[in-house]
LOVEXKE-159265 format. One record per atom (N, C-alpha, C): residue number from 1; z negated, y negated, x. Coordinates in steps of 0.02 Angstrom, whole numbers. Atoms other than C-alpha are relative to their C-alpha. Example, Ala and Ser with C-alpha at 12.3 -4.5 7.8 and 13.67 -1.06 7.14 Angstrom:
% LOVEXKE-159265
{1,{0,59,45}}
{1,{-390,225,615}}
{1,{0,-60,45}}
{2,{3,59,-42}}
{2,{-357,53,684}}
{2,{-37,-55,-39}}
This chain:
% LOVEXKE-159265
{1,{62,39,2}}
{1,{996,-1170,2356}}
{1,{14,-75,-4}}
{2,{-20,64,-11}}
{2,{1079,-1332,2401}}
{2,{10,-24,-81}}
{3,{-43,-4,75}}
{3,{1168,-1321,2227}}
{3,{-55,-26,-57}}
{4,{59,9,58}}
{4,{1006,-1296,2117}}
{4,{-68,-49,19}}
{5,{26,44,-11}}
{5,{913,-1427,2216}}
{5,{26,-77,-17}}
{6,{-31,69,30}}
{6,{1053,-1558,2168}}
{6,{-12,4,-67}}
{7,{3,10,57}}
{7,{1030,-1507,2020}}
{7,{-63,-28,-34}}
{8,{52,5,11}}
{8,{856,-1517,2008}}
{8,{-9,-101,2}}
{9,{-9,68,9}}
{9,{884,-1695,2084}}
{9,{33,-31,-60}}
{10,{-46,43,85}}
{10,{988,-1750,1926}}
{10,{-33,-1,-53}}
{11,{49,22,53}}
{11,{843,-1743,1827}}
{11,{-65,-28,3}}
{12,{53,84,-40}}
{12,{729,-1855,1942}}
{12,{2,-51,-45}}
{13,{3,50,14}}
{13,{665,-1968,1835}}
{13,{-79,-26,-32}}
{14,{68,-4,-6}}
{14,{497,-2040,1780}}
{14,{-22,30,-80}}
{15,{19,-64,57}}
{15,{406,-1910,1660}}
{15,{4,-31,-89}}
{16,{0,48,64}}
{16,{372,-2069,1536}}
{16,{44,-12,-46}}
{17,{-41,-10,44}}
{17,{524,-2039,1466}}
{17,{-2,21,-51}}
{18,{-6,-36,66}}
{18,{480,-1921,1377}}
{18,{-55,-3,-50}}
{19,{44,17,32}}
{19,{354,-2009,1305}}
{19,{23,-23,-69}}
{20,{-49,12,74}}
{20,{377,-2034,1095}}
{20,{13,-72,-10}}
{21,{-44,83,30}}
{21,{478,-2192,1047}}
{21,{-62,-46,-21}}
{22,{56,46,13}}
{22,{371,-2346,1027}}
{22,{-48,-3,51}}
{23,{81,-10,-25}}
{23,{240,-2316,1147}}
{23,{-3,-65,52}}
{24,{6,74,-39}}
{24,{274,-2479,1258}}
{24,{-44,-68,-23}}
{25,{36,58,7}}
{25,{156,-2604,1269}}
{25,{-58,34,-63}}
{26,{73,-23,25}}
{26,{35,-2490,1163}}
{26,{-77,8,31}}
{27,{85,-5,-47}}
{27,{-172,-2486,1189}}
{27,{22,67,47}}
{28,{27,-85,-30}}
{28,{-222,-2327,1304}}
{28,{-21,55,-32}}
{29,{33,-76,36}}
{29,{-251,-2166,1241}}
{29,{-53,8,54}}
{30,{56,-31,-41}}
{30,{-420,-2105,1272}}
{30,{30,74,6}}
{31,{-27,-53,-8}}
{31,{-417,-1958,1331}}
{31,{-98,29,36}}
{32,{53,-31,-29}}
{32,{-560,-1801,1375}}
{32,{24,35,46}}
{33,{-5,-59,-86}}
{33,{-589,-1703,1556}}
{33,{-26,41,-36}}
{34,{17,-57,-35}}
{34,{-610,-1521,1576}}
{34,{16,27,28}}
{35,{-8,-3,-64}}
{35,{-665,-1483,1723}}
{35,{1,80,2}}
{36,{23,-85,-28}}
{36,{-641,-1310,1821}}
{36,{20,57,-71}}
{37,{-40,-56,42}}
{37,{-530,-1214,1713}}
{37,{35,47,27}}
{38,{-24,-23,-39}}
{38,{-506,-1073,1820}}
{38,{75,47,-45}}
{39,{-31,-36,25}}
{39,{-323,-997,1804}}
{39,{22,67,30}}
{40,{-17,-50,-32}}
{40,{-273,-814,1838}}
{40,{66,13,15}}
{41,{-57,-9,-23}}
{41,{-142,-771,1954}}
{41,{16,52,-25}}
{42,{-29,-91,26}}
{42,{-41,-605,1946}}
{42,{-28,69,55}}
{43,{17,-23,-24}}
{43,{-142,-544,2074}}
{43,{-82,6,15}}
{44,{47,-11,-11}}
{44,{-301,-576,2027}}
{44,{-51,-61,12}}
{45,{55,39,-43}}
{45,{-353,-730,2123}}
{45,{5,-44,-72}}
{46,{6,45,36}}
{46,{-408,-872,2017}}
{46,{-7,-55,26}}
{47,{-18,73,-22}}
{47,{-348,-1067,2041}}
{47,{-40,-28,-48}}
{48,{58,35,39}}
{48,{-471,-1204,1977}}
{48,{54,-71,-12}}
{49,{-45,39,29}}
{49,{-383,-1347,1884}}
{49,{-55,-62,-60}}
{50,{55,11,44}}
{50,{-448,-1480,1775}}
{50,{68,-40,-35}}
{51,{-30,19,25}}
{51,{-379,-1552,1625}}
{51,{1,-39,-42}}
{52,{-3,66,49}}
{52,{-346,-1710,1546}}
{52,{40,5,-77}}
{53,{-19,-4,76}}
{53,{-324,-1720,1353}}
{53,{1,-50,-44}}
{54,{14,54,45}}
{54,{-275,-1871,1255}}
{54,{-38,16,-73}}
{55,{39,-33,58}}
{55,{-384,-1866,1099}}
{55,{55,-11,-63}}
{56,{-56,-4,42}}
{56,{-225,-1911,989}}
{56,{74,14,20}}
{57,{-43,-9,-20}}
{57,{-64,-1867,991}}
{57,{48,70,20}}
{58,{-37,-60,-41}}
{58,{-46,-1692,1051}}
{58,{-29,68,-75}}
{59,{-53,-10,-74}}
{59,{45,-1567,1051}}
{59,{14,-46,29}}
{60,{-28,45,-44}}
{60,{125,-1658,1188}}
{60,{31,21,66}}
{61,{-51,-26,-67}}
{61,{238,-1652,1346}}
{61,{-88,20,30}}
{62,{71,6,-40}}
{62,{98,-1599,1490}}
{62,{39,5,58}}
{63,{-20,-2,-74}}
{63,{121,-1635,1659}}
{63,{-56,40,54}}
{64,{19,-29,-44}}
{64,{78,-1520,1786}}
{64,{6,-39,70}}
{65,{-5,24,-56}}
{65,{9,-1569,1978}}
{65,{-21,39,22}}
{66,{9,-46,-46}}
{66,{7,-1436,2109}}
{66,{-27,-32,70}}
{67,{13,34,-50}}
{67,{-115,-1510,2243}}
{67,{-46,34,66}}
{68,{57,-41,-46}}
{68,{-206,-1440,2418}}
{68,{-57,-47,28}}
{69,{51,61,-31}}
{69,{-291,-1608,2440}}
{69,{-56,-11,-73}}
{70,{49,-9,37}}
{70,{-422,-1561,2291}}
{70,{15,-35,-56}}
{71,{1,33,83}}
{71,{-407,-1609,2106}}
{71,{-23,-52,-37}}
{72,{35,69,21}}
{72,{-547,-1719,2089}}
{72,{-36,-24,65}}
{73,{74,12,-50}}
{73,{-682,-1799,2195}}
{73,{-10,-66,13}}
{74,{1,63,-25}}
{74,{-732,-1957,2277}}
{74,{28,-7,53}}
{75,{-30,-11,-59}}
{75,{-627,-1923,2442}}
{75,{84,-13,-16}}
{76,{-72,18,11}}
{76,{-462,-1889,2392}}
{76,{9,51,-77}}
{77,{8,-10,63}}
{77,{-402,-1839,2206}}
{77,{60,-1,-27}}
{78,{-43,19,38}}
{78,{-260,-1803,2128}}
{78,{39,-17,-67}}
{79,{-12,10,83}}
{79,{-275,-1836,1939}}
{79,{7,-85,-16}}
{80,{-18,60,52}}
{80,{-187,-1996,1871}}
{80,{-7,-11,-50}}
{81,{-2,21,61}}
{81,{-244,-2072,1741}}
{81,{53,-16,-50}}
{82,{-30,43,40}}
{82,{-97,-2160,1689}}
{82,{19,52,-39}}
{83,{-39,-55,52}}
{83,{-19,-1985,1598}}
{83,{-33,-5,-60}}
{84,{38,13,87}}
{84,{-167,-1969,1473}}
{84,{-31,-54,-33}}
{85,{-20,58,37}}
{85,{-172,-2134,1443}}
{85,{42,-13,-27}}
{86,{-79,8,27}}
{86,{2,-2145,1396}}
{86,{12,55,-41}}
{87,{-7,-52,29}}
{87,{-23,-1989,1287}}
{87,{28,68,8}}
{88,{-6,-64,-52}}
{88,{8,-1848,1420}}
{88,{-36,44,3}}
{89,{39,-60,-34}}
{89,{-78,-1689,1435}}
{89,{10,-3,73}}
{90,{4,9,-79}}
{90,{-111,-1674,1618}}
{90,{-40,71,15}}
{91,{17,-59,-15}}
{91,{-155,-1524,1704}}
{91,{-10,-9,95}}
{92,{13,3,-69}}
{92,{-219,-1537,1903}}
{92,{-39,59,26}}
{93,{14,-81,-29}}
{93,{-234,-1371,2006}}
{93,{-18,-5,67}}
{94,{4,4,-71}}
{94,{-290,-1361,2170}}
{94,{33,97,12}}
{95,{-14,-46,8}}
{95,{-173,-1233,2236}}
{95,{-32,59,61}}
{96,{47,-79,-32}}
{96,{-213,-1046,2320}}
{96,{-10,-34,64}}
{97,{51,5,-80}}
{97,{-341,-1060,2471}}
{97,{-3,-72,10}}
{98,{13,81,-11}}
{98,{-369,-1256,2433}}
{98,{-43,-35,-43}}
{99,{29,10,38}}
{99,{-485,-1344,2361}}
{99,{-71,18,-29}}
{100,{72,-13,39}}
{100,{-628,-1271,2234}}
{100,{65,96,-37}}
{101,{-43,-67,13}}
{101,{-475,-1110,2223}}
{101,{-4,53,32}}
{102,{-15,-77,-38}}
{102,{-475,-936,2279}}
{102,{67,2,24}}
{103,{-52,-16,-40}}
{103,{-349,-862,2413}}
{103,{-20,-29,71}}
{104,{14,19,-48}}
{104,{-294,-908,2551}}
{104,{87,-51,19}}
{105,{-71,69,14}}
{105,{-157,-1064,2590}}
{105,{35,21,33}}
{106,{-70,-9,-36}}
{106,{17,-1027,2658}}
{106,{27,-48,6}}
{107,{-59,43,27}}
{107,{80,-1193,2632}}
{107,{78,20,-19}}
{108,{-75,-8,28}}
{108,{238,-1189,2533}}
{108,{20,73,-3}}
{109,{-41,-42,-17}}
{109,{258,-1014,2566}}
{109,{-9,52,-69}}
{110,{-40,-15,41}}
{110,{320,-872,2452}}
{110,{-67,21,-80}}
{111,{47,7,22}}
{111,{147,-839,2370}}
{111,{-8,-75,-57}}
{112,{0,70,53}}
{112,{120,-1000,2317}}
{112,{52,-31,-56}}
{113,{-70,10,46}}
{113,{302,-1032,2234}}
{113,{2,67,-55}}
{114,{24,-40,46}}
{114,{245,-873,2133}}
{114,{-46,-33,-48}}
{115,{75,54,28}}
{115,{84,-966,2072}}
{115,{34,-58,-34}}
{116,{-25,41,20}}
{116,{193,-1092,2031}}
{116,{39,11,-85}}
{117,{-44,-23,60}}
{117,{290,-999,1901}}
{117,{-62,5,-38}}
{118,{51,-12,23}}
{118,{129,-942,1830}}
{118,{-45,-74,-42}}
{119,{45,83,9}}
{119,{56,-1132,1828}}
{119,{44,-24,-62}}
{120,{-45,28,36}}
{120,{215,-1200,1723}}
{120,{18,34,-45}}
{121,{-14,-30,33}}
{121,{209,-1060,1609}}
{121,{-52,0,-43}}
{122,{67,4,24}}
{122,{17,-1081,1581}}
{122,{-11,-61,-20}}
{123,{-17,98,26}}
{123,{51,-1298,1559}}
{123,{11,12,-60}}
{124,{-41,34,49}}
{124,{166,-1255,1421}}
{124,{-13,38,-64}}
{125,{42,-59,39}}
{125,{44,-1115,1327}}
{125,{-46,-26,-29}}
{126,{43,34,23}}
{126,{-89,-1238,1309}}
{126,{13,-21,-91}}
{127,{18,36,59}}
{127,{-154,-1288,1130}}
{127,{14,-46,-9}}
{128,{15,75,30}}
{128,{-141,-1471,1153}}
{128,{69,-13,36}}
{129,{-76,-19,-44}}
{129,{54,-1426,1269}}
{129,{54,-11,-62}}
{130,{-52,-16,30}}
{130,{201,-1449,1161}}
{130,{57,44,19}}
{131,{-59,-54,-45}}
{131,{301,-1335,1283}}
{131,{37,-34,22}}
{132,{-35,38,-71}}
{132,{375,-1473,1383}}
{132,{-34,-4,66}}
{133,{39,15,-44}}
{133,{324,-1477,1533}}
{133,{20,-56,74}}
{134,{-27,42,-78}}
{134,{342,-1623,1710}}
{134,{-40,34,19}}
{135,{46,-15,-57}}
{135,{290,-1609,1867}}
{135,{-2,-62,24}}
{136,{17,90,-33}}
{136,{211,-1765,1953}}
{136,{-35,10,113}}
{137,{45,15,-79}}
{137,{121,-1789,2126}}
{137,{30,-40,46}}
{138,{0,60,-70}}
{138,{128,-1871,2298}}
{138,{19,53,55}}
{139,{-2,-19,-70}}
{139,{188,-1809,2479}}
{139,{7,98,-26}}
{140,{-2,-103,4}}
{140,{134,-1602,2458}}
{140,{13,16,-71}}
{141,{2,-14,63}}
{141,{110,-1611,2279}}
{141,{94,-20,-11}}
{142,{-81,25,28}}
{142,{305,-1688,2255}}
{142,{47,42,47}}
{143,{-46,-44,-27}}
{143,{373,-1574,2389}}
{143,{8,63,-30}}
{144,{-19,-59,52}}
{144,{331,-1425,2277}}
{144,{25,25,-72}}
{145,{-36,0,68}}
{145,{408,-1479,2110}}
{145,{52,28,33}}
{146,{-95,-8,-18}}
{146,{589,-1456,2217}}
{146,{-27,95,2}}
{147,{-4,-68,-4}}
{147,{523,-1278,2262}}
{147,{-21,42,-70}}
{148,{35,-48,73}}
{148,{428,-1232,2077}}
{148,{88,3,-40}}
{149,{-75,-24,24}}
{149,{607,-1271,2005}}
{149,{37,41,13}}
{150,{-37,-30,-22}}
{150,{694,-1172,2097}}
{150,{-30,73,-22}}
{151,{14,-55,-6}}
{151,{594,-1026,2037}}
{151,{38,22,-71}}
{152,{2,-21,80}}
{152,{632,-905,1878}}
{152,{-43,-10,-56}}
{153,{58,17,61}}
{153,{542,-934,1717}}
{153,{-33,-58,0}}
{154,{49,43,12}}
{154,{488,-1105,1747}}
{154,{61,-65,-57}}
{155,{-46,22,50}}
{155,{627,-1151,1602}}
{155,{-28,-97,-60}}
{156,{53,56,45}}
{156,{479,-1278,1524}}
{156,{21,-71,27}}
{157,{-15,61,-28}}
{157,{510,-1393,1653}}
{157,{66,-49,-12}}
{158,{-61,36,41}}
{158,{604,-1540,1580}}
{158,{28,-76,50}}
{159,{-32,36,-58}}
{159,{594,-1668,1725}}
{159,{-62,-6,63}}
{160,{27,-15,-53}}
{160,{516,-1679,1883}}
{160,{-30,-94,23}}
{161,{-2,68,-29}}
{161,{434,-1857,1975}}
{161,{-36,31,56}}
{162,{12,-7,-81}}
{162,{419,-1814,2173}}
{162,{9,-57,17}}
{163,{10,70,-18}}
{163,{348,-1974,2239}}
{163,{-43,15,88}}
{164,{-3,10,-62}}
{164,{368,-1974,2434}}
{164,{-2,78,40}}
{165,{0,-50,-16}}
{165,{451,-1806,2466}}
{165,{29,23,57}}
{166,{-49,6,-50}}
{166,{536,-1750,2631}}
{166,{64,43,-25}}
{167,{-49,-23,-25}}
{167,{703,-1727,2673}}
{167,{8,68,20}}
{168,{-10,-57,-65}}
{168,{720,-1607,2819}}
{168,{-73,28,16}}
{169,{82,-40,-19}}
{169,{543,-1506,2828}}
{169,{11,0,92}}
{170,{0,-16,-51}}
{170,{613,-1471,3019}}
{170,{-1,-64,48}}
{171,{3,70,-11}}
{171,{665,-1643,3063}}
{171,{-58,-47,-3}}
{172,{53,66,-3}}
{172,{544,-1749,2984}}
{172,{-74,21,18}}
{173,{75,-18,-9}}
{173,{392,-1667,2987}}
{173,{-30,50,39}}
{174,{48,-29,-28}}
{174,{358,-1538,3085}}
{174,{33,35,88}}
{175,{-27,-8,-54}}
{175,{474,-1509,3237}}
{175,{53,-60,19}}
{176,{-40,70,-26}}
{176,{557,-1695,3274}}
{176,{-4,-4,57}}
{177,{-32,-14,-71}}
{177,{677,-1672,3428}}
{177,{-8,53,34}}
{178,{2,-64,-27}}
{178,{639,-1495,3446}}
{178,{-66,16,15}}
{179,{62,4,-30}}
{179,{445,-1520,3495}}
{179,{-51,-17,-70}}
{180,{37,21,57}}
{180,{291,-1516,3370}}
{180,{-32,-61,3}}
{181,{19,68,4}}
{181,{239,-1660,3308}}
{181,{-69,-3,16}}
{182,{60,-5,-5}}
{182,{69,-1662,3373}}
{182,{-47,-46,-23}}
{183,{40,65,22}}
{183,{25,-1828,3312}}
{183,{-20,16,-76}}
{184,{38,21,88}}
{184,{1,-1787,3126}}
{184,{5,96,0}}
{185,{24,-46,13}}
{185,{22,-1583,3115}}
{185,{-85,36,10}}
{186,{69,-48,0}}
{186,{-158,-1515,3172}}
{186,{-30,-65,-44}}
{187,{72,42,29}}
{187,{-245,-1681,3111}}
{187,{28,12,-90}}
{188,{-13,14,86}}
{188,{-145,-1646,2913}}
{188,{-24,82,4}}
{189,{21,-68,-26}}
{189,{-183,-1442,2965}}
{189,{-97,-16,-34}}
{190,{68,18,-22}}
{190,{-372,-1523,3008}}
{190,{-11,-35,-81}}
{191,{19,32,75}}
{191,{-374,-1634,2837}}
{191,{-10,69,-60}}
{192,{0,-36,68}}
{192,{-321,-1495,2707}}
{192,{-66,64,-9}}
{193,{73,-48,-14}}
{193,{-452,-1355,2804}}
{193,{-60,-35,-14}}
{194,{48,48,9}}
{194,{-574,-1496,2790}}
{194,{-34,0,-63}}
{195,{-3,-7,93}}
{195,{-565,-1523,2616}}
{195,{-20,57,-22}}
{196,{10,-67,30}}
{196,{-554,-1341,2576}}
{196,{-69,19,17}}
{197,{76,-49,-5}}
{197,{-726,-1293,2661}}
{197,{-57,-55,-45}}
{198,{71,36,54}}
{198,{-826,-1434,2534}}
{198,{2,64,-53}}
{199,{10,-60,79}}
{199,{-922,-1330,2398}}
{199,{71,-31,-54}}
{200,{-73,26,41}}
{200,{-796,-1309,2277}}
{200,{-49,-27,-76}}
{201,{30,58,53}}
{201,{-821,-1419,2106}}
{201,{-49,52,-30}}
{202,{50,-32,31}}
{202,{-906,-1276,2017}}
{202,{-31,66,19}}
{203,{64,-50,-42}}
{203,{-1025,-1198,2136}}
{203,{-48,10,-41}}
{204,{49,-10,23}}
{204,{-1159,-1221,2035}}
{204,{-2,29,-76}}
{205,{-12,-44,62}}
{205,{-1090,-1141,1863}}
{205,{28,64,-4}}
{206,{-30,-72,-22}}
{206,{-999,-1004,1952}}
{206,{-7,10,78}}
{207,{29,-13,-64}}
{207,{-1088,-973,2116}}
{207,{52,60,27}}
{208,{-40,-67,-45}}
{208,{-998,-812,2147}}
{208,{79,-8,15}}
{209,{-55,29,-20}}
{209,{-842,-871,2121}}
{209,{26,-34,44}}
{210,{-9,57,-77}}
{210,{-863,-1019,2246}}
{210,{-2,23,58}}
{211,{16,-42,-51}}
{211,{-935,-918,2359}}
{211,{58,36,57}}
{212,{-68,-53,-20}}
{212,{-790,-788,2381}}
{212,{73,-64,12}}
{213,{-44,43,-24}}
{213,{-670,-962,2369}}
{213,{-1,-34,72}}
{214,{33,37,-60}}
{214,{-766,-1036,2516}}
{214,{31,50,54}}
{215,{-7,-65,-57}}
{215,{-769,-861,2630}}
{215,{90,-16,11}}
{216,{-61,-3,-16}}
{216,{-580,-867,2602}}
{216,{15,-49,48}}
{217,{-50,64,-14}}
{217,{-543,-1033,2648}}
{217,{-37,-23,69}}
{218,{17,7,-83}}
{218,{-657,-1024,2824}}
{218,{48,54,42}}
{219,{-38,-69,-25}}
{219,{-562,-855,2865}}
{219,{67,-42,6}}
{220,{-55,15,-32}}
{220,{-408,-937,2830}}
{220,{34,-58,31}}
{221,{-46,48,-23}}
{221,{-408,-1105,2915}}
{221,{-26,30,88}}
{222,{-14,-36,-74}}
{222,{-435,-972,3080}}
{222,{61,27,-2}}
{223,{-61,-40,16}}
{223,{-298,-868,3026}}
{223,{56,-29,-3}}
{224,{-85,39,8}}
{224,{-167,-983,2982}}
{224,{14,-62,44}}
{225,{-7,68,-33}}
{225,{-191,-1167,3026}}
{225,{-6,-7,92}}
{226,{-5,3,-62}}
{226,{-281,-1121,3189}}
{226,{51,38,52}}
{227,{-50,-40,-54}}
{227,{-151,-993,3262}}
{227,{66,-43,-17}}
{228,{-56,34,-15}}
{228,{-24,-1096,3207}}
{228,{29,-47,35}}
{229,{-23,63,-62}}
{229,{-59,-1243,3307}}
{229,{-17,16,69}}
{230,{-7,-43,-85}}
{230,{-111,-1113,3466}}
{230,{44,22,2}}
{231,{-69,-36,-19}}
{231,{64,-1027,3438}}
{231,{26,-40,18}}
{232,{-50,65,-41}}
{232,{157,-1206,3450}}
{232,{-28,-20,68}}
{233,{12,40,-75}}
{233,{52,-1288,3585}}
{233,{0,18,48}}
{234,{-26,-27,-51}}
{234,{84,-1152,3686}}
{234,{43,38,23}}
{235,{-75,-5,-25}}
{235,{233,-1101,3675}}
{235,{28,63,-26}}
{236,{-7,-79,34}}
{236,{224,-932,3561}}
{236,{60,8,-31}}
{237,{-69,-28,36}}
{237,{344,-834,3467}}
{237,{37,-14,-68}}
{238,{4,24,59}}
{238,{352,-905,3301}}
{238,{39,-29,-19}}
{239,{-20,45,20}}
{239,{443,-1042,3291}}
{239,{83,16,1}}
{240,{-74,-14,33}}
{240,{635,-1026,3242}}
{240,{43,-63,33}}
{241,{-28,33,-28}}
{241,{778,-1113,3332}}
{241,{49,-40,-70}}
{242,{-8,27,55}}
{242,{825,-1224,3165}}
{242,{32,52,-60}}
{243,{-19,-65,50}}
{243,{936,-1102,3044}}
{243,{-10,69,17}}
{244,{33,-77,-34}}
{244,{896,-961,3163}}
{244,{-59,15,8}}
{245,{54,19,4}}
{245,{755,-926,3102}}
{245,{-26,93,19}}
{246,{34,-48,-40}}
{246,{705,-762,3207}}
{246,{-50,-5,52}}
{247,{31,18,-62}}
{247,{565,-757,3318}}
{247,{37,5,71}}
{248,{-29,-5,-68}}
{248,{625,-793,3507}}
{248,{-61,-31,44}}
{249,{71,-8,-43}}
{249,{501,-795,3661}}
{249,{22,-65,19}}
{250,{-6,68,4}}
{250,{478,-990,3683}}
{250,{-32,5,88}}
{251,{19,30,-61}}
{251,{458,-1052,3874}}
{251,{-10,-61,15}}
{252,{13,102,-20}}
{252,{497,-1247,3947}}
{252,{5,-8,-77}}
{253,{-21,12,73}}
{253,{526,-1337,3789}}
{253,{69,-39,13}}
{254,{-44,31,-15}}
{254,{685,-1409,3876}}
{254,{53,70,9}}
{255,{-27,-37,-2}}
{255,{753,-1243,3886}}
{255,{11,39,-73}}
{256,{5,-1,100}}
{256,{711,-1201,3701}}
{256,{35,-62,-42}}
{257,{-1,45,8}}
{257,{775,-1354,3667}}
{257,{101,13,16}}
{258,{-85,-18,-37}}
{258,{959,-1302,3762}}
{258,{2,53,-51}}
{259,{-5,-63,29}}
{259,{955,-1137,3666}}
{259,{16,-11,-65}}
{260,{-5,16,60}}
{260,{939,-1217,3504}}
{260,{82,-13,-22}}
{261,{-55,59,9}}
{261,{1088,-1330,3528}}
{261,{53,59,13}}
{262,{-16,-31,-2}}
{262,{1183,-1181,3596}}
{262,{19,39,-63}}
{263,{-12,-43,43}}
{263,{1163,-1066,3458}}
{263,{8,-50,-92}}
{264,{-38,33,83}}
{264,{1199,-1209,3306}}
{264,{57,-38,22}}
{265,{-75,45,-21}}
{265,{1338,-1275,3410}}
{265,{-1,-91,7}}
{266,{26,56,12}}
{266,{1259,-1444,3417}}
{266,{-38,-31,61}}
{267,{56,20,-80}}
{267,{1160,-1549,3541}}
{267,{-39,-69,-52}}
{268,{33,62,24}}
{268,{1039,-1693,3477}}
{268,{5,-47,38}}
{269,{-16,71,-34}}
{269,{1054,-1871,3526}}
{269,{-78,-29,23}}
């Protein structure tokens, strides 16, 4: 894994590259939205996406953004202009159980890195796609380019721009010094459930659809988000002593904390 993540790093660079010769210091490409282009998984569910289209120019590279903080809106949004201005296809997904999408959210987990293959296979199928495909985003959206690479079949992908991705998932973000971070997990937990229960963008052209996206996404910010932050805060079985990642029955957190260090041969400073 280490291996095909360096590798992946060695082609970090910004997507604009692969933009055609000349294009510096050119006007803006206009470019048209469409919105709510639901896509089908391999199981059925359907992800809502919207998609930016320069009106000249394409075929063209298209950059794909895998986001749980919603696609469009006046809140938070993750479609950049600057791509189809610069003569980018653009493609923005809100992924499973987020958003205006069916399912139900796992963050990062093995589900979603499926969906992923699916997404970067469906970028590079498009009409107005030349079959290159980036990946772009911020924070969640740039932590899952490292994992969509790493999957099979996403061969399209020609370079990646992860802009403010972590390190150490265990370290930085969600168990720093052995203890959950309580200061930002339930309230980023509390943001993405948040988000997910607004009507989704096209309630009102596909009611049933929304509907059944909605139901999911109350069901699962009980199911997931909330048992996850009642398993940590009190001390449940869940959580994995860093590479040992088996459940073990969690007590003090100073004794979980000894155990850790024990079994990776290590002690923290």
């Amino acid at each position: 894994m280490a291996l095909r993540l360096a590798k992946a790093a060695s082609i970090v660079g910004t997507v604009l590259l692969l933009a055609a010769p000349g294009r510096a210091g050119a006007e803006p490409t206009s470019y048209s939205v469409i919105s709510d282009v639901r896509i089908a998984m391999s199981d059925g569910v359907l992800l809502d996406s919207d998609e930016y289209i320069p009106t000249t120019g394409c075929p063209c590279p298209t950059i794909l953004v895998q986001t749980p903080y919603r696609k469009s809106g006046a809140a938070v949004a993750e479609g950049n202009p600057i791509f189809p201005s610069n003569g980018y296809a653009m493609i923005v997904v809100d992924v499973r159980g987020t958003g205006s999408s069916e399912g139900m959210w796992d963050s990062f987990g093995a589900r979603e890195q499926q969906d992923s293959v699916t997404l970067v296979q469906f970028a590079a199928s498009r009409p107005f796609s030349n079959g290159v495909v980036g990946l772009a985003g911020v924070s969640y959206s740039a932590i899952n380019q490292l994992l969509t690479v790493e999957q099979p079949g996403t061969s399209a992908v020609k370079a990646i721009f992860p802009i403010v991705p972590m390190s150490d998932a265990y370290r930085d973000v969600t168990w720093a010094g052995g203890n959950q971070d309580a200061g930002f997990i339930p309230l980023w937990l509390g943001l993405v459930n948040g988000l997910a229960v607004i009507p989704a963008d096209d309630a009102m052209s596909q009611p049933k659809i929304a509907l059944n996206a909605e139901s999911q996404h109350a069901l699962d910010a009980v199911e997931f988000g909330g048992l996850v932050v009642l398993d940590a805060a009190l001390g449940g079985t869940r959580r994995c002593c860093r590479r040992h990642c088996r459940p073990i029955p969690i007590r003090p957190t100073t004794a979980r904390s000894t155990r850790c260090a024990r079994r990776s041969g290590t002690s923290r400073g």
